[in-house]
N, C-alpha and C positions, 0 to 999 in steps of 0.2 A: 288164731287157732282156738276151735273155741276147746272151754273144759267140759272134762267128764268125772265121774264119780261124786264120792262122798265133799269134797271140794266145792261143785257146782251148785251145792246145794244150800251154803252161805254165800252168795254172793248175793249182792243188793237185789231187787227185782226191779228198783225201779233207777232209769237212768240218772246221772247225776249222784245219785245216793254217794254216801260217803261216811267212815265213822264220825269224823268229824261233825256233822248234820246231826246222825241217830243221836247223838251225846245231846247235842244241844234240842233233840225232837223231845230226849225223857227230861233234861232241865227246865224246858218250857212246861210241859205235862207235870211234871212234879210239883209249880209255881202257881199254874192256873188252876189245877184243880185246886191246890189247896188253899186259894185262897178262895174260891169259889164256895170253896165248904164253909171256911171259916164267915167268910161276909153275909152267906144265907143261912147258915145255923144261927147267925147273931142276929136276922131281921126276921125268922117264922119262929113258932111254935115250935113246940117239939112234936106235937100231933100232927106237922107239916113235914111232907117230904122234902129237905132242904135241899138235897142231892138228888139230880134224875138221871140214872143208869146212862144212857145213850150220851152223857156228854163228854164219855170216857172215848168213847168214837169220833165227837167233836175234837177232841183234845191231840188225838190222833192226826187227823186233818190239821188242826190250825199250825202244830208245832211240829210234823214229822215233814210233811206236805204245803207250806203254805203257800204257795205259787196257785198252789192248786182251785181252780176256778170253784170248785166244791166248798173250797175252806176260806171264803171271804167272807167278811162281815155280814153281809144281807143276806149272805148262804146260809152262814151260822143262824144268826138272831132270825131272819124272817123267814129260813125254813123251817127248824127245830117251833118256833110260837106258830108257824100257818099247819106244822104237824099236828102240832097238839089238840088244836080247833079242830081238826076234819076227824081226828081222833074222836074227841069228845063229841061231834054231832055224829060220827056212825056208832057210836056204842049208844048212842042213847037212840038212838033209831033204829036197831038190828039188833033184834032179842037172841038170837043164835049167834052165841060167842067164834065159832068157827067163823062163819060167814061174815060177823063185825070185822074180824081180824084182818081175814082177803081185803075184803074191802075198805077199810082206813087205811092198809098200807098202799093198796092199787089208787085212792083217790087223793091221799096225801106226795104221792109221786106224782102222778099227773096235775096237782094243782100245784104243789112247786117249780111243777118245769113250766109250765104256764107263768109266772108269777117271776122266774128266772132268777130263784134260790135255792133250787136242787139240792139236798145236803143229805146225804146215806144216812147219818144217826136222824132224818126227818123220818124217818119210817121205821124206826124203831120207839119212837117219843109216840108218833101214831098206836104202833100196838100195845105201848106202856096203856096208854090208855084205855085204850078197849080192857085187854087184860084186867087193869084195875080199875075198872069199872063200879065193884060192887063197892070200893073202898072211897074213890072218887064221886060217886054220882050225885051225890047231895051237896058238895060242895065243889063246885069243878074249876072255881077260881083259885084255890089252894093248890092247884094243879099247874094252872095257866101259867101264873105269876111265879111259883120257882124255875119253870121252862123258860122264860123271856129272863130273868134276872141271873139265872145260871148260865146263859146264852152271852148276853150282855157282859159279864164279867170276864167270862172265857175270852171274846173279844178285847175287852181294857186290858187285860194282862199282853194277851195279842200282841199288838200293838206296840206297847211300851216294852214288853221283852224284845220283841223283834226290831227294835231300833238299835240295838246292841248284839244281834245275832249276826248280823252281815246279811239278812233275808230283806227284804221288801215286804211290807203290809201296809196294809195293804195291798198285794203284788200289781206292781206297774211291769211292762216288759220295756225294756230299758237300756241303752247300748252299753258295752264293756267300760267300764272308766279305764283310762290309760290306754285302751288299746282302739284306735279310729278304722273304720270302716274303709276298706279297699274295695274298688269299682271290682265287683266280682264279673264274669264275663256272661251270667245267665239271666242275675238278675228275677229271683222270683217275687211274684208279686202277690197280693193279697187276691185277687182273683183266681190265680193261678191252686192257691192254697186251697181257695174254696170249689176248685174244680176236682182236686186229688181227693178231697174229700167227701165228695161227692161221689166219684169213682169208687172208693173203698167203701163206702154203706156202713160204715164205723164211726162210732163216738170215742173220742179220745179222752181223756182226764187232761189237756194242757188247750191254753187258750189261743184263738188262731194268734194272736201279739203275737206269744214266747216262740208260738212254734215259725212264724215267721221270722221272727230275731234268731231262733237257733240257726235254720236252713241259712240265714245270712251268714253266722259268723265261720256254720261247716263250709261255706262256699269258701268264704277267706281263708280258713287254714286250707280247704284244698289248692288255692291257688298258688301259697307260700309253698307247700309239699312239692308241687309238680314245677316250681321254679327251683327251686332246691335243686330237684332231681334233671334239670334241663344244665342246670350253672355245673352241676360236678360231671357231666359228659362234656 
């Protein structure tokens, strides 16, 4: 049945979700940033941005999300640093702050997905730059370098949190421990996946793995359900 009202409007958005998860997305988030802050306030200047805004969005990703093909390491690190570059070459090439803007975040997207590091906070590290252009332009490696080492850090913490959160990170898709695979009777197949997907003309945020492991494991509890319901007639 689905809900309605004031109700439906806390409930998770995204499948899976769970309080238990969110607790441990703001414990991770509370861990990486700060120590993000702490490692890069210790190794620039104070004249140096030690903290870049967007990896608050990172952070979001890696610990709320990390399954998520967006929030893997080469997404993080080599999107957020391949943003910042397309960043700093359209501001220094597009004297119309407008028009730098459109375009580092339109050619920071397109050369991520190229590149197959796609990361949402990459398009805001893009228009960091432009934006701060007139503060960065002289020195744009003071720039570069807290991007790539704020990126980097987020990841180590990553990583080592998430071997004590029960998550996978680096997300592998991976069968249920304890629970073995039963010969489902349809059997989808990765072709199969890539044909539905096709059909729909949609991009999903979950990688064809998981979503194949999931369709496998729905198959099995549907099979359990409909034997259930076959044994009690």
């Amino acid at each position: 049945m689905t809900q309605s009202g004031p109700s439906r409007l806390f409930k998770p958005l995204m499948a899976g979700a769970s309080l238990r998860d969110r607790m441990i997305g703001s414990a991770g988030a509370l861990l990486g940033i700060g120590l993000a802050g702490l490692i890069c306030g210790a190794l620039f200047p104070a004249s140096t941005p030690w903290l870049i805004a967007p990896m608050g969005a990172s952070a979001v990703l890696l610990f709320a999300v990390p399954s998520s093909p967006l929030a893997q390491p080469w997404s993080i690190i080599g999107g957020n640093s391949i943003a910042a570059i397309v960043g700093i070459l359209v501001a220094n090439a597009v004297s119309t702050p407008a028009m730098a803007a459109a375009l580092a975040v339109a050619t920071a997207i397109l050369v991520m997905s190229l590149l197959r590091c796609l990361h949402p906070p990459g398009g805001a590290v893009a228009l960091s730059a432009v934006l701060g252009w007139s503060a960065i332009g002289g020195h744009v490696v003071d720039f570069l370098v807290p991007v790539a080492i704020n990126s980097a850090v987020l990841v180590g913490v990553g990583m080592t949190f998430h071997r004590f959160s029960g998550h996978s990170y680096p997300h592998r898709a991976r069968p249920v421990e304890g629970k073995p695979s039963v010969p489902a009777p349809v059997g989808v197949q990765m072709a199969d996946i890539d044909a539905a997907l096709e059909d729909l003309g949609e991009t999903f945020d979950i990688s064809r793995e998981n979503l194949a492991l999931l369709l496998e494991r729905a198959e099995v509890h549907a099979m359990s359900r409909i034997g259930k319901g076959q044994a009690a007639s």
